[in-house]
MARSE-876904 format. One line per field, with one value per residue: residue number from 1; chain; residue in one letter; x, y, z of N, C-alpha, C in turn. Coordinates in Angstrom, 3 decimals, always signed. Atoms other than C-alpha are relative to their C-alpha. Layout:
BEGIN
nr = NUM;...
kette = A;...
rest = a;...
neast = X;...
nnorth = Y;...
nup = Z;...
caeast = X;...
canorth = Y;...
caup = Z;...
ceast = X;...
cnorth = Y;...
cup = Z;...
//
This chain:
BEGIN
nr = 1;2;3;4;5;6;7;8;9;10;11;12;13;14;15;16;17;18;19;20;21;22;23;24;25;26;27;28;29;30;31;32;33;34;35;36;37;38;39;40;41;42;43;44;45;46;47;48;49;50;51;52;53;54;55;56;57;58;59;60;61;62;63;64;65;66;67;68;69;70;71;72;73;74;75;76;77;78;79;80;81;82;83;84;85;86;87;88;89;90;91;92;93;94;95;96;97;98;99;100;101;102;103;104;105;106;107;108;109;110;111;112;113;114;115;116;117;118;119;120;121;122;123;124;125;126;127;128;129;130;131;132;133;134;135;136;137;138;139;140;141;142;143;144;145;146;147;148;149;150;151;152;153;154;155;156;157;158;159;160;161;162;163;164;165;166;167;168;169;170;171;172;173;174;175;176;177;178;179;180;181;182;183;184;185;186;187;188;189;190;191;192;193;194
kette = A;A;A;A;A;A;A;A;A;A;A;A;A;A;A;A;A;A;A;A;A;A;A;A;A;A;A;A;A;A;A;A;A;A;A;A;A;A;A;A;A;A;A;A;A;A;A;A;A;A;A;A;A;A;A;A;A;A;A;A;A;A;A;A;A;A;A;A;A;A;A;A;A;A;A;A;A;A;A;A;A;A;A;A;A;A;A;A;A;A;A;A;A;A;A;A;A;A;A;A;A;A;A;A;A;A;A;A;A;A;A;A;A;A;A;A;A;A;A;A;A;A;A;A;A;A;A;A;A;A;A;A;A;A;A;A;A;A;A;A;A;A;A;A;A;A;A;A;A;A;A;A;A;A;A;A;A;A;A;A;A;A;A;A;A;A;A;A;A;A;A;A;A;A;A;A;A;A;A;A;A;A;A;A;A;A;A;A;A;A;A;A;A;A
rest = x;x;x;x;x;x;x;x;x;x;x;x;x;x;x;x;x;x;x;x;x;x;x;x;x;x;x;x;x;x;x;x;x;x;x;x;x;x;x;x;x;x;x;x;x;x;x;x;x;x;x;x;x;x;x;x;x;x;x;x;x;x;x;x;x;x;x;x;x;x;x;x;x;x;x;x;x;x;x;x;x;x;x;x;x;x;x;x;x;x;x;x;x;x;x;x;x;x;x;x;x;x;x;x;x;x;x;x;x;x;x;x;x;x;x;x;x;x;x;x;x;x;x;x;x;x;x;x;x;x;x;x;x;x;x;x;x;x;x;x;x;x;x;x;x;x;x;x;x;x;x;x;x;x;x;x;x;x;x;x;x;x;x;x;x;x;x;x;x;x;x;x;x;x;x;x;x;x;x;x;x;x;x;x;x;x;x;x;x;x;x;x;x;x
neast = +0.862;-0.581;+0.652;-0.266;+0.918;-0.570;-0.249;-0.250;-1.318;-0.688;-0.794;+1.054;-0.499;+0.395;-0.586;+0.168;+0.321;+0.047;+0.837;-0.363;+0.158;-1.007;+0.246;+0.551;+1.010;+0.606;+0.074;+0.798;+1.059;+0.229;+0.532;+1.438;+1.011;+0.253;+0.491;+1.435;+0.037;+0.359;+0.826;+1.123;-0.226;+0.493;+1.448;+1.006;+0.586;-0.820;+1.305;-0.910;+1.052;-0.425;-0.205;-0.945;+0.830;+0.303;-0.822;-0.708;+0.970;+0.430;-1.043;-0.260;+0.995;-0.207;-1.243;+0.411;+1.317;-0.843;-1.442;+0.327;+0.227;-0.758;-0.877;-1.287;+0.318;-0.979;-0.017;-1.224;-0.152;+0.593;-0.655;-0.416;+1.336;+0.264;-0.802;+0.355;+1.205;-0.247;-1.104;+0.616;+1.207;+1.261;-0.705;+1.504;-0.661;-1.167;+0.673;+0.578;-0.909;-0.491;+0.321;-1.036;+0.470;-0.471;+0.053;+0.300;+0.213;+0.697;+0.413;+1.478;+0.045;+1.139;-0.425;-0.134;+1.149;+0.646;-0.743;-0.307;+1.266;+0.703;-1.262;+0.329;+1.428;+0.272;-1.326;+0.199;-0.719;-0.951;+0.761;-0.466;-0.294;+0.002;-0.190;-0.561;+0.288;-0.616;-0.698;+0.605;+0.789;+1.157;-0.393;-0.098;+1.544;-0.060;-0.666;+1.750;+0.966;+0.009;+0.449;+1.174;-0.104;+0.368;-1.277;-0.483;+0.804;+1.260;+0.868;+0.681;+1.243;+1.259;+0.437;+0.427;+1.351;+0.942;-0.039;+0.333;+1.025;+0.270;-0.035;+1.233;+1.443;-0.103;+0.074;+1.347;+1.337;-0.247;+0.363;+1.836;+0.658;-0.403;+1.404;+1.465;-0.160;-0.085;+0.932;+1.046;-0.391;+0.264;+1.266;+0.723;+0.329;-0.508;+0.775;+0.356;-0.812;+1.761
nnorth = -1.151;-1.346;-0.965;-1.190;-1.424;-1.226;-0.723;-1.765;-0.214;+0.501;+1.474;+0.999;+1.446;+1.809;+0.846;+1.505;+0.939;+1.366;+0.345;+2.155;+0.774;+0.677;+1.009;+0.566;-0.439;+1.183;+1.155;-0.377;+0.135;+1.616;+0.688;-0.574;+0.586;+1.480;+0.246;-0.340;+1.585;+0.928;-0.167;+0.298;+1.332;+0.336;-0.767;+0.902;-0.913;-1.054;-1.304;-1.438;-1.312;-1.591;-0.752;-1.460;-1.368;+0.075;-0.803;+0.696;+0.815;+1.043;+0.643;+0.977;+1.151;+0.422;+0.644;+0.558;+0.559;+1.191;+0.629;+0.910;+0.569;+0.760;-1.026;-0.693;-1.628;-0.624;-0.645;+0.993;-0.979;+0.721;+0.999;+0.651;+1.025;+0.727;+1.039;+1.070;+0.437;+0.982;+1.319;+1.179;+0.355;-0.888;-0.765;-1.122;-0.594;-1.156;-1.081;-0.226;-0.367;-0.686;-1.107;+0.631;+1.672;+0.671;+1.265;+0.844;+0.882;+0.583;+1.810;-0.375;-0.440;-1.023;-0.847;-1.679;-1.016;-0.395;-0.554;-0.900;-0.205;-0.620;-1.450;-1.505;-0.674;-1.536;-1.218;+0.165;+0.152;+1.760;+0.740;+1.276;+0.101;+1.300;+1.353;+0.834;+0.486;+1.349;-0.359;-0.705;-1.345;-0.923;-1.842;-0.413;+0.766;+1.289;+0.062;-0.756;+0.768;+0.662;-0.607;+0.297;+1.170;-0.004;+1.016;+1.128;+0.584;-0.135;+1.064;+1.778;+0.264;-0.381;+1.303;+0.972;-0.522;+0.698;+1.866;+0.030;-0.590;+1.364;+0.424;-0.227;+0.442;+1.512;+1.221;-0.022;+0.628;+1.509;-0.326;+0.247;+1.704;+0.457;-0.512;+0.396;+1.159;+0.369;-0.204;+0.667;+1.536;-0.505;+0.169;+1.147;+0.729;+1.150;+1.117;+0.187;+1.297;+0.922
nup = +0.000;+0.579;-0.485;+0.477;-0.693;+0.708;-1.099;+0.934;+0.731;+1.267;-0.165;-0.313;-1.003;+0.862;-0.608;+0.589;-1.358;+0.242;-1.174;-0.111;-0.983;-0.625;+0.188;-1.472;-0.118;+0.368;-0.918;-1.199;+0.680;+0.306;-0.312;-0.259;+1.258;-0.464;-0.780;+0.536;+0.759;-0.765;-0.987;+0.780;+0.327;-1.759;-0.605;+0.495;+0.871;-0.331;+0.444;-0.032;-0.024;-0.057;-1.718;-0.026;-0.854;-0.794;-1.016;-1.141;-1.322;+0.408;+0.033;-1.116;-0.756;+0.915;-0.230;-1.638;+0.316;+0.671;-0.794;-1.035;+0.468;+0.447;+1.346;+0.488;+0.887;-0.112;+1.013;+1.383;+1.137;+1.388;+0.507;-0.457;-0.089;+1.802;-0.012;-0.945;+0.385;+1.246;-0.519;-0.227;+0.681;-0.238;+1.296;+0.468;-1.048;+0.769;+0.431;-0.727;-0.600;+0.511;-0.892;-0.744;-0.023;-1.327;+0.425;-1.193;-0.135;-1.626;+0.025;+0.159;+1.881;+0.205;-1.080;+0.618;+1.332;-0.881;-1.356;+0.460;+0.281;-1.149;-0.379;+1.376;-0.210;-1.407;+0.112;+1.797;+0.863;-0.242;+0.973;+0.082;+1.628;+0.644;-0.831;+0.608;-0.469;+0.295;+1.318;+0.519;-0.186;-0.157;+0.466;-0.756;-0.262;-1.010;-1.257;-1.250;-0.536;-1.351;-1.247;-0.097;-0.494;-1.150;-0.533;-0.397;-0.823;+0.061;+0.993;-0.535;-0.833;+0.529;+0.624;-1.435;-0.312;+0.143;-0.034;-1.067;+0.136;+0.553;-1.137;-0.889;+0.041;+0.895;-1.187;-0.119;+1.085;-0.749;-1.386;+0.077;+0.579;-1.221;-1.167;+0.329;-0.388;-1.945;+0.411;+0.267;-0.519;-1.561;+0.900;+0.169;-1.330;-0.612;-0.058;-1.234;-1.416;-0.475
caeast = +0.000;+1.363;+0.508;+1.283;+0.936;+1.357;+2.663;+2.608;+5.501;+7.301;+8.305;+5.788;+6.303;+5.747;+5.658;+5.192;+3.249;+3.421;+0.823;+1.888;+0.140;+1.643;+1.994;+1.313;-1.898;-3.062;-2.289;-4.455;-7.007;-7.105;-7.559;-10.517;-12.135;-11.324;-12.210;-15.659;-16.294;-15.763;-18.180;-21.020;-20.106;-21.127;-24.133;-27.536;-28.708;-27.241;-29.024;-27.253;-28.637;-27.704;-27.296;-26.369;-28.271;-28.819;-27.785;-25.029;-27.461;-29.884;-27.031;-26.149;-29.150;-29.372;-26.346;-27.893;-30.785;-28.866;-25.990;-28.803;-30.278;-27.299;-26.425;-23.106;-23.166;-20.705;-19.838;-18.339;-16.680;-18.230;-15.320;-14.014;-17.553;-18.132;-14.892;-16.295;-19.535;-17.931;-15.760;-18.990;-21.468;-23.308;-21.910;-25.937;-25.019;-22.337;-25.160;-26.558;-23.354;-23.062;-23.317;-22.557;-23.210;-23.612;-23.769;-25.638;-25.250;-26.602;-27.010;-30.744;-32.937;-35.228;-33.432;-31.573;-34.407;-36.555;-34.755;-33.512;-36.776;-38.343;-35.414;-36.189;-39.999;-39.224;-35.831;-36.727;-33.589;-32.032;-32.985;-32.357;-30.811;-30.743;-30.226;-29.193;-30.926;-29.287;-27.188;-30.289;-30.300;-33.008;-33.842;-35.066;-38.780;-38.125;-35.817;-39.417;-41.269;-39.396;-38.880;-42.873;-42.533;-43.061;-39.859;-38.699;-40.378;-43.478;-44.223;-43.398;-45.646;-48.414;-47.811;-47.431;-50.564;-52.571;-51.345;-52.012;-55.929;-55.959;-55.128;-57.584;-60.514;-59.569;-58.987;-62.691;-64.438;-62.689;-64.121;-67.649;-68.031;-66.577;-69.303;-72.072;-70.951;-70.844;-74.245;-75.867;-74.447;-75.596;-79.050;-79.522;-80.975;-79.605;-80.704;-82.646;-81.452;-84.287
canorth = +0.000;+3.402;+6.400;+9.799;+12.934;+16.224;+18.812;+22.985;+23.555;+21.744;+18.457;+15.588;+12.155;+8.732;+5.965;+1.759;+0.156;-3.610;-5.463;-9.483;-12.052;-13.121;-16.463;-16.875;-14.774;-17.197;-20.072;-18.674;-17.790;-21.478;-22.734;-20.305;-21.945;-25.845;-25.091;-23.309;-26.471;-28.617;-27.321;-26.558;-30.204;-31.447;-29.105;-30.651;-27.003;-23.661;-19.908;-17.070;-13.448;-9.941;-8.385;-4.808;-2.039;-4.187;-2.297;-3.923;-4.324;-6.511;-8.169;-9.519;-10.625;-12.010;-13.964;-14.811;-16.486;-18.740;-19.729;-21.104;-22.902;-24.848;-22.259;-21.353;-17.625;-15.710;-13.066;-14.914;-12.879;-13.840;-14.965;-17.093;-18.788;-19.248;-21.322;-23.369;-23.651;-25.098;-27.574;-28.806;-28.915;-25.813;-24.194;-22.445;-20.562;-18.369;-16.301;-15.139;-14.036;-10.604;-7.236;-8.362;-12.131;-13.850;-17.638;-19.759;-23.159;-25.926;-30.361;-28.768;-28.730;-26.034;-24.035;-21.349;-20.759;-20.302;-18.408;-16.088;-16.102;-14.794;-12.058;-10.639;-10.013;-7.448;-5.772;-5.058;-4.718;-8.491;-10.285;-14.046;-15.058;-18.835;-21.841;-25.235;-28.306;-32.303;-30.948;-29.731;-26.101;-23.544;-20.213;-17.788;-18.775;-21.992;-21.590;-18.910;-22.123;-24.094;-22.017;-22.254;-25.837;-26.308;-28.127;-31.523;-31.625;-30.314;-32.996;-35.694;-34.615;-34.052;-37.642;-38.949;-37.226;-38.757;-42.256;-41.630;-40.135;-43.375;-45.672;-44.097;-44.522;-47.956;-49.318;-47.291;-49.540;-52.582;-51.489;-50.903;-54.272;-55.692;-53.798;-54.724;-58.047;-58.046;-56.742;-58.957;-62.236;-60.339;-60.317;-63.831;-65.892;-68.652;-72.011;-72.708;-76.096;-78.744
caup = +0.000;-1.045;+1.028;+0.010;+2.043;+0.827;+3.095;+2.177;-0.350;-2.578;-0.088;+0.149;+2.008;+0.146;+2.405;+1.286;+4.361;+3.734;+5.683;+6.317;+8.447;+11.275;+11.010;+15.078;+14.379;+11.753;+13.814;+16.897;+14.274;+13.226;+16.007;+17.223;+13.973;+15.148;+18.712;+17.394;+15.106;+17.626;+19.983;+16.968;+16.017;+19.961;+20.339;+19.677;+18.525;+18.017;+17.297;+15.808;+16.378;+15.855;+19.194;+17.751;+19.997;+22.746;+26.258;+28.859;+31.459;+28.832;+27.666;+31.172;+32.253;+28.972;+29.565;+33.147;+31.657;+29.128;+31.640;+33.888;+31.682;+30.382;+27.119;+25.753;+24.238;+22.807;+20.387;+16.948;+14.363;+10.727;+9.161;+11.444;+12.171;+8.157;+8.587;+11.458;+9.925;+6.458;+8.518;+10.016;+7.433;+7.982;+4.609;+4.315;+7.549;+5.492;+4.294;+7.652;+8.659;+8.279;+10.854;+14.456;+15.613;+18.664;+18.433;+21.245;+22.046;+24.032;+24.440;+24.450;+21.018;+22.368;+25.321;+23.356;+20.311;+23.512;+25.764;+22.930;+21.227;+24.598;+24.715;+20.872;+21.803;+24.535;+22.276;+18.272;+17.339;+18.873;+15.731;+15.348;+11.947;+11.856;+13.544;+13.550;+15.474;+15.383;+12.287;+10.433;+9.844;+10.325;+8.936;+11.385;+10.908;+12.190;+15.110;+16.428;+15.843;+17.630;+20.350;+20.510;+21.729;+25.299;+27.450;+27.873;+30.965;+30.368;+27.409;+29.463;+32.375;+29.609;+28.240;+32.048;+32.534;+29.950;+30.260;+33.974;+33.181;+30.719;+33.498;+35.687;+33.641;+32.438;+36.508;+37.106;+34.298;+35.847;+39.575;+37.818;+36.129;+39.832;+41.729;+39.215;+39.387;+42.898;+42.866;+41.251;+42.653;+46.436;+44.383;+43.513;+46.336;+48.229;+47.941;+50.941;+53.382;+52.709
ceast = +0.916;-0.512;+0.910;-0.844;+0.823;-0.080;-0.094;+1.120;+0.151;+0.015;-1.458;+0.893;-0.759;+0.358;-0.427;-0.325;-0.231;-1.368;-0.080;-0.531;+1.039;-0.497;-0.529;-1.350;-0.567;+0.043;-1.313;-1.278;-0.493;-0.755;-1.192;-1.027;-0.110;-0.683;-1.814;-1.050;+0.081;-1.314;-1.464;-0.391;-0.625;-1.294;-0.930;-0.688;+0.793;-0.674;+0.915;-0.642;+0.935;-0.177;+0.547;-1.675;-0.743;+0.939;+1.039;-1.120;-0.979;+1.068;+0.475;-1.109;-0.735;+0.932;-0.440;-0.903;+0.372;+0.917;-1.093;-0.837;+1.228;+0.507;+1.156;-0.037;+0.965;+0.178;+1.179;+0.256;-0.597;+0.827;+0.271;-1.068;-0.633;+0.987;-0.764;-0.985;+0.169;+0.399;-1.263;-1.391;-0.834;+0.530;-1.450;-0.048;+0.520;-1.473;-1.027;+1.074;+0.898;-0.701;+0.467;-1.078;-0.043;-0.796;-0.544;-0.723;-0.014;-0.600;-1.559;-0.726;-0.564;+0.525;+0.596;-0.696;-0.892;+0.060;+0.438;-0.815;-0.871;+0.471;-0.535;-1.236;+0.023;+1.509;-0.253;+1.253;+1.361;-1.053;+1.192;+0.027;-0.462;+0.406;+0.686;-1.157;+0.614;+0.476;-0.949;-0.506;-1.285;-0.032;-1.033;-1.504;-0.355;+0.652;-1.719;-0.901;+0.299;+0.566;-1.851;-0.213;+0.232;+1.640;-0.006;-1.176;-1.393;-0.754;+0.304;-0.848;-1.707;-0.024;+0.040;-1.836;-1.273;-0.168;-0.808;-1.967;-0.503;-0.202;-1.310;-1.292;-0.149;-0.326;-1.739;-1.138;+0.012;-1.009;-1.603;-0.407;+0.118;-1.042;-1.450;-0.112;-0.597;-1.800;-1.097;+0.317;-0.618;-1.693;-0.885;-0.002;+0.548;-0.277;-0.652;+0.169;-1.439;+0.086
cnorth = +1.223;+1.311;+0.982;+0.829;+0.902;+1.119;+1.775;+0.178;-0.844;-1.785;-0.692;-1.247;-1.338;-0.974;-1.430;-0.432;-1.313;-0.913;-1.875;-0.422;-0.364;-1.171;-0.854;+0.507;-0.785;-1.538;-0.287;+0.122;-1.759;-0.660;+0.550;-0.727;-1.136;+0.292;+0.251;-0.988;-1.023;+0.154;+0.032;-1.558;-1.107;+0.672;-0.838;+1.658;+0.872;+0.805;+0.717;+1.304;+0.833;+0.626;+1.021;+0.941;-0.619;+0.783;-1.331;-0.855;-1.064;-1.031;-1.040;-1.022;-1.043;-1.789;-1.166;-1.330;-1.500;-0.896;-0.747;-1.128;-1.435;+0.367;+0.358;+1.592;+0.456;+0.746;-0.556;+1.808;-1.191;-0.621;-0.905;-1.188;-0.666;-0.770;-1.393;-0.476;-1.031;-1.760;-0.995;-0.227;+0.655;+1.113;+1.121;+0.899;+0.935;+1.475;+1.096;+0.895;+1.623;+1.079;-0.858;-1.069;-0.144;-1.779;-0.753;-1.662;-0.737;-1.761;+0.565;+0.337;+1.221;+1.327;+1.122;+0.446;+0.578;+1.077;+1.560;+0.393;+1.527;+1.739;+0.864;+0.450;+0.978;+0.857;-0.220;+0.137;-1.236;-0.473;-1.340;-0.138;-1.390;-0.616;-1.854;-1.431;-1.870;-0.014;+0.634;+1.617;+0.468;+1.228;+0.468;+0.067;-1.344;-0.026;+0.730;-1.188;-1.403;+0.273;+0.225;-1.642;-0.389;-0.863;-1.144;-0.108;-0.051;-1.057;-0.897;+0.255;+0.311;-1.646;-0.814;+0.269;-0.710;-1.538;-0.351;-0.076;-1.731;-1.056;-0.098;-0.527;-1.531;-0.908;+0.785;-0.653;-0.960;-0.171;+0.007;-0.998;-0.935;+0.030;-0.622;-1.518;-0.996;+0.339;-0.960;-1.860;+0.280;-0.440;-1.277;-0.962;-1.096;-0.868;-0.375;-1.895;-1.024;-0.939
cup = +0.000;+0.623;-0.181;+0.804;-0.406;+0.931;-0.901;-0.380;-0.555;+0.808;+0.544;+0.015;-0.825;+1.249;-0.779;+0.995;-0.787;+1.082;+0.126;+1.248;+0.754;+0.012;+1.676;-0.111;-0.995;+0.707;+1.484;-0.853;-0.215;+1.027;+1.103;-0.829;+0.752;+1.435;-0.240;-0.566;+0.528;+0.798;-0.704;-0.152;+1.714;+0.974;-0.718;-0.800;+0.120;-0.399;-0.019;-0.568;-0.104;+0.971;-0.077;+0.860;+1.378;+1.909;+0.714;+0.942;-0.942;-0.692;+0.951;+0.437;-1.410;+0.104;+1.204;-0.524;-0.883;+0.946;+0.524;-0.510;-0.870;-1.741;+0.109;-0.796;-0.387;-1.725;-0.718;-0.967;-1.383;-0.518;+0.592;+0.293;-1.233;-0.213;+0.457;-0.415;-1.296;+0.789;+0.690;-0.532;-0.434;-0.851;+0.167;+1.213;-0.508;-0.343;+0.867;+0.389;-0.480;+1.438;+1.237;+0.170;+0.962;-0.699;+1.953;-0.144;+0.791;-0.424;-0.164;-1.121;+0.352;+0.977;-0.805;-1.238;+1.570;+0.670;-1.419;-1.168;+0.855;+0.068;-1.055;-0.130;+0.653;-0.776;-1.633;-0.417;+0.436;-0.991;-0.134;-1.840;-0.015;+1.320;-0.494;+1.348;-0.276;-1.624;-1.221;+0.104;-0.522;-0.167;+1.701;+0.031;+0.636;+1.433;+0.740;+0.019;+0.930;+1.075;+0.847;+0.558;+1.480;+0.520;+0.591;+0.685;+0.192;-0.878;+0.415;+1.134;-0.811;-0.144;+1.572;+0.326;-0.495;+0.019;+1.465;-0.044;-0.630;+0.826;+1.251;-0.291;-0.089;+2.046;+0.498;-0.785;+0.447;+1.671;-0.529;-0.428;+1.271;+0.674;-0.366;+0.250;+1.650;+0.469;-0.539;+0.529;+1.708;-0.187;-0.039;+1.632;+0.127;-0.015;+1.375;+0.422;-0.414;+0.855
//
């Protein structure tokens, strides 16, 4: 690169700035990518949003809300995450990746669409780009619907619930055929002694 400055009078300054990787700063880059790629690669889902104009203080408690849930969060740079994303599959990713990023992941399919779902209803300008769920990505219409999906625990105490309800009526049909039974054998008379 060639920079030229021109001073009052006759003498002006040429300089030649060169600008070379360091080869320790590509190395460290690298392996921001592999560690990144590993961890996408070991998540069961991941959600990446635009988090420009959100304040500190929503930010933290932000942060709060994910951590306790069992989320990873953290602000990616684009290139380096369009690496990580090639290396593990998630090439259709590249095209989300633009303005700033945050990337959240989690062993959970529904905990961070949820959780950072919940967050971009109360702040218009945290917008969710995309997603990813057991290696199938998601545009940013899908991650809102399945953040709409109730948790783990709640759909197994719905299905305990109705097996339970099932159960119930099934040992009350058994108890009324018992009773009528019983009922009518109380009913029929005794042979009398001759």
């Amino acid at each position: 690169m060639l920079l030229r400055c021109c001073m009052a009078g006759s003498i002006s300054i040429s300089l030649e700035v060169k600008f070379v990787a360091n080869a320790s700063i590509i190395e460290q880059k690298q392996q921001v990518v592999n560690q990144l790629a590993e961890q996408m690669k070991n998540a069961s889902s991941g959600v990446l949003v635009d988090y420009k104009g959100i304040t500190v203080e929503d930010d933290t408690k932000l942060r709060a809300n994910l951590r306790k849930s069992g989320v990873s969060y953290a602000v990616v740079k684009n290139t380096l995450c369009a690496r990580a994303c090639e290396a593990v599959g998630f090439g259709e990713l590249r095209g989300v990746l633009e303005g700033t990023t945050a990337l959240a992941l989690s062993d959970d399919q529904v905990a961070p669409a949820k959780i950072l779902n919940d967050f971009a209803k109360d702040h218009d300008n945290f917008v969710i780009k995309a997603g990813f769920v057991d290696g199938r990505i998601l545009s940013a219409d899908e991650v809102k619907s399945l953040a709409a999906i109730p948790p783990k625990e709640v759909l197994i105490g719905r299905i305990l619930g109705s097996l339970q309800s099932s159960l119930y009526g099934f040992a009350y049909a058994i108890q009324a055929i018992i009773d009528k039974n019983g009922e009518a054998t109380a009913e029929e008379p005794t042979p009398a002694a001759e």
